[in-house]
N, C-alpha and C positions, 0 to 999 in steps of 0.2 A: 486288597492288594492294589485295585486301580486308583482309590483315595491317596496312599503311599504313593504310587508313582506317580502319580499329579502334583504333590505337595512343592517340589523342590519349582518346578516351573511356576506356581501359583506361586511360591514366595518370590521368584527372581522377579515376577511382574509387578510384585506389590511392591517391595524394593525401589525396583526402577522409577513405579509410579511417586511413591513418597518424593524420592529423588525430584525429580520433576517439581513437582508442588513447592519444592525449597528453594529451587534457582530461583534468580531472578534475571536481570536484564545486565547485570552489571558480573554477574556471578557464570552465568550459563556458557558450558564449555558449545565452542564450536566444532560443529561435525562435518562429517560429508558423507556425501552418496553420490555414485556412478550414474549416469544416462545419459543416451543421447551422443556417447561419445563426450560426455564431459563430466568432469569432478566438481558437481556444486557444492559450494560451504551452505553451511545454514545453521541455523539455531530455536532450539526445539524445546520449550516447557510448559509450564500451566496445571493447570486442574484438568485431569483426564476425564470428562462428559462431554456429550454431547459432539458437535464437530467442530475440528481444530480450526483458525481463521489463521490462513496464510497472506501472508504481507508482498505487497509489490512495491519496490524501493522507489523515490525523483530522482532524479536528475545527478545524474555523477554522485550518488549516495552511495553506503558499502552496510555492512551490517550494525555500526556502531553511528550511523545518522539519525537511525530512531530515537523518539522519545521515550526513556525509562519508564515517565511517569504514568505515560500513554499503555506503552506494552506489557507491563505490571497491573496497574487498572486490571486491564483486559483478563489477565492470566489469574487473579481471584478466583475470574468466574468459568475458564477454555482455557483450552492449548492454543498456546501461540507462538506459529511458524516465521519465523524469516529467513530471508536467503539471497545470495547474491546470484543475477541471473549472469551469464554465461560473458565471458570475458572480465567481470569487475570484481577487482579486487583480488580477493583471493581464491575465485571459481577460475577455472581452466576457459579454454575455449576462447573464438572472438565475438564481440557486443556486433549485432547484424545490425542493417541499415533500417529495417521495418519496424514496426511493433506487431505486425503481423508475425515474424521469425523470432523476435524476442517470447510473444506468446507459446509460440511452441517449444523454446527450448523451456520454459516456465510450466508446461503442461508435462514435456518429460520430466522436470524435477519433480513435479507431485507423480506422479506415476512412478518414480524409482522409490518413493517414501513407501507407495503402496497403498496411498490413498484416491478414494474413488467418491468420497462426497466431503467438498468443503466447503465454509465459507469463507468469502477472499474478499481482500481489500486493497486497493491501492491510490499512492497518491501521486500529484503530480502526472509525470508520463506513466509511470507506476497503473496511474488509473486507466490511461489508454491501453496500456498492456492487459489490466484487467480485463477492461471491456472487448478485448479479443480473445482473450482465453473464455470468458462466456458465452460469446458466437461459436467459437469455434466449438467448445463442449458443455455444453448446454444442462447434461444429465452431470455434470460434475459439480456445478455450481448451485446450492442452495440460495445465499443471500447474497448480495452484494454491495457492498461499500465505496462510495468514489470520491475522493478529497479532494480539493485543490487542483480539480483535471477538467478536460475538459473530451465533447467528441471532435470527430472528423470534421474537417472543412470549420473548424472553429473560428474564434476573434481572435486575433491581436495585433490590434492597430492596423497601422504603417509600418510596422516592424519587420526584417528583411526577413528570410526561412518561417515564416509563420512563428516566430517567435516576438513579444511584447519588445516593446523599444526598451522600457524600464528594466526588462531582462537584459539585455546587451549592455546597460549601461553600468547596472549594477555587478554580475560580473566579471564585467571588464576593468572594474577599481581595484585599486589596492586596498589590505586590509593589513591591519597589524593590532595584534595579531591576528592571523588566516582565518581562525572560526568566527572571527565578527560579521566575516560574509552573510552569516545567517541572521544577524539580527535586520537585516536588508532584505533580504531574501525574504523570511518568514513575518515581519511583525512591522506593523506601522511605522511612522517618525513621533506619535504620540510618546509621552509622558510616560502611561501608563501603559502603554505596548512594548517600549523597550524595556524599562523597569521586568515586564512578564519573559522578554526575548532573553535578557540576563540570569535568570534565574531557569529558563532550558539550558542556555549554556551550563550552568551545573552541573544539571542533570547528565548533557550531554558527556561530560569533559568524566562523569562520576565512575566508568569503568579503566581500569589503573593500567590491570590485566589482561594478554590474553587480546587484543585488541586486532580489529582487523586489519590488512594491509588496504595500503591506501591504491586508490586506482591509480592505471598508468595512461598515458598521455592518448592513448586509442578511446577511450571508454569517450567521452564528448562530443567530440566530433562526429561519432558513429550517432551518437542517441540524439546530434540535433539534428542531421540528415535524419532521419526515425521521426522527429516534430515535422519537418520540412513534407514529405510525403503523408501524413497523417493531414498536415493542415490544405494539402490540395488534391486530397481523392474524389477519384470520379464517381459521379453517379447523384443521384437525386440527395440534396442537403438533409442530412437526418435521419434520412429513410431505413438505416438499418437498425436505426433505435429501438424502431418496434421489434425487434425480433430478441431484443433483450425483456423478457418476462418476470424475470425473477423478481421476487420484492429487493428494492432499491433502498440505499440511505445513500443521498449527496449532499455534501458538507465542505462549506466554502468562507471565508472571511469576505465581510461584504467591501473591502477593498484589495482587491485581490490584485496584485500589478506584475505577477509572471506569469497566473496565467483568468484571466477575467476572470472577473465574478459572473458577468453576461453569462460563458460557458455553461455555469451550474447551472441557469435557468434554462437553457436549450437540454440540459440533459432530462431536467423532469418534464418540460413542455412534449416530451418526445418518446418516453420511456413510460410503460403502461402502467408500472407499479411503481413510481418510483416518488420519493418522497425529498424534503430540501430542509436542510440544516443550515444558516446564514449566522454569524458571530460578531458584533456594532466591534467598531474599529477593530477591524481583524482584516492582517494580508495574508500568503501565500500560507503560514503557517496557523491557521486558526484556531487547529483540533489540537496544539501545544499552547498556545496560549490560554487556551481554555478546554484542557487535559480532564477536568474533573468531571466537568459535565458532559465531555464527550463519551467519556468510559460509561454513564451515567445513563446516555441516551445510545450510545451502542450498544448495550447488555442490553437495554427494553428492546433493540430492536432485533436483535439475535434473539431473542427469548419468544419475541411474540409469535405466536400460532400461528403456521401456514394457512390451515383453514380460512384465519379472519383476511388473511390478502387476497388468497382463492374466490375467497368470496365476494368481497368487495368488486373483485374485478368481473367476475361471472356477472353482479348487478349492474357492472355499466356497461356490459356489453347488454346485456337483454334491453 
């Protein structure tokens, strides 16, 4: 009799899970859940093992900035979460001035999902956002991924808000059409870096349906006040780096012009496990122009045994 009563929930799960395994990035409906006092969107598929890797969006992004080829990659081998934090796009709520308050509402969002160990990724601010959801919850985060970001008290330049001059200048242009912004943004003036930036636009432009709503004139402003305070915290330069443990992947194009490439070296110079991914003529956007081998080198590093990190680090500390 308890076989019987089991059956219909054990098929709803498997259902569901099949379901899941067939989305893709271009296919996968958008959902929501409640927290916090706010209605996050998100979007939810993959291969159900092991732990899901939740996405932290850059800079005025919304759920359809990601890279297909990237987040597909990925979903082969995990579930993979994305979502809009609080104010953008199509999530409720206002974008807060910190990445400290962005962290929390992004800690409610995984807490309304109902999960309690993940591994997380983000790029860009994205990534500063990361690296405060892992300070602040430490036992939640297995691995950690940081793209294209950088820490506290970071470089950039002469640039006014602790933001790069080549940011201001580059967003401040006109484009026609408006997603060309990214081949600026993401990818060299090379040959063969736009040639790669043209063929994300593809990608990008490849979901028809179902598409998210675009941010409104609040979300920018709020997130460069958010860079502005990030880039002049007080306290000893670096110093709270150490208290991020977890094994690390940071990954950056080694011309990086929105947010240095300098940065990625101060985060492994600083960080106890953390390890450095650099990409020969690659800007802001490196982990898309070079998608294959990222999915490549992030599955080895989501896969690799805790133990071997644990360890390695127990040997330099003794």
């Amino acid at each position: 009799m308890e076989e019987l009563a089991a059956k219909p929930w054990i098929d709803g799960y498997e259902a569901r899970t099949r379901k899941m395994n067939t989305y893709t990035a271009t296919t996968v409906p958008t959902q929501f859940v409640e927290a916090n006092g706010i209605r996050f969107a998100y979007r939810r598929w993959g291969k159900r093992s092991g732990l899901p890797l939740v996405f932290n969006q850059h800079f005025t992004g919304n759920l359809d900035n990601w890279d297909p080829a990237v987040l597909d990659g990925l979903a082969k081998e995990r579930e993979v979460i994305i979502f809009n934090n609080a104010g953008v796009a199509s999530s409720t709520g206002e974008v807060p001035t910190t990445f400290a308050d962005m962290a929390k509402n992004a800690e409610a969002f995984i807490d309304g999902l109902g999960l309690t160990k993940i591994d997380l990724l983000g790029f860009s601010i994205g990534g500063m956002v990361a690296q405060q959801i892992t300070l602040d919850r430490p036992e939640l985060v297995r691995r950690l991924i940081l793209v294209g970001t950088a820490p506290r008290n970071h470089d950039a330049g002469n640039g006014q808000g602790h933001t790069t001059p080549e940011t201001a200048a580059i967003f401040g242009a006109a484009y026609d059409p408006p997603e060309n912004l990214w081949l600026k943004v993401f990818f060299t003036d090379s040959e063969k870096s736009q040639a790669a930036g043209r063929e994300f636009l593809k990608r990008y432009l490849s979901r028809t349906e179902n598409r998210d709503a675009p941010i409104n004139d609040k979300v920018a402003p709020a997130q460069i006040a958010a860079i502005g305070q990030w880039g002049a915290h007080p306290g000893e330069r670096f110093a709270y780096l150490r208290g991020i443990t977890q094994p690390t992947l940071v990954v950056n194009g080694n011309h990086d012009v929105i947010v240095y490439t300098v940065n990625s070296l101060y985060l492994v110079q600083n960080m106890p496990n953390a390890k450095l991914i650099l990409y020969p003529d690659a800007n802001h956007g490196s982990w898309y122009e070079y998608h294959e081998d990222f999915v490549f080198e992030t599955n080895r590093f989501l896969d690799e045994s805790d133990k071997i990190a644990t360890g390695t680090t127990s040997a330099a500390a003794d």
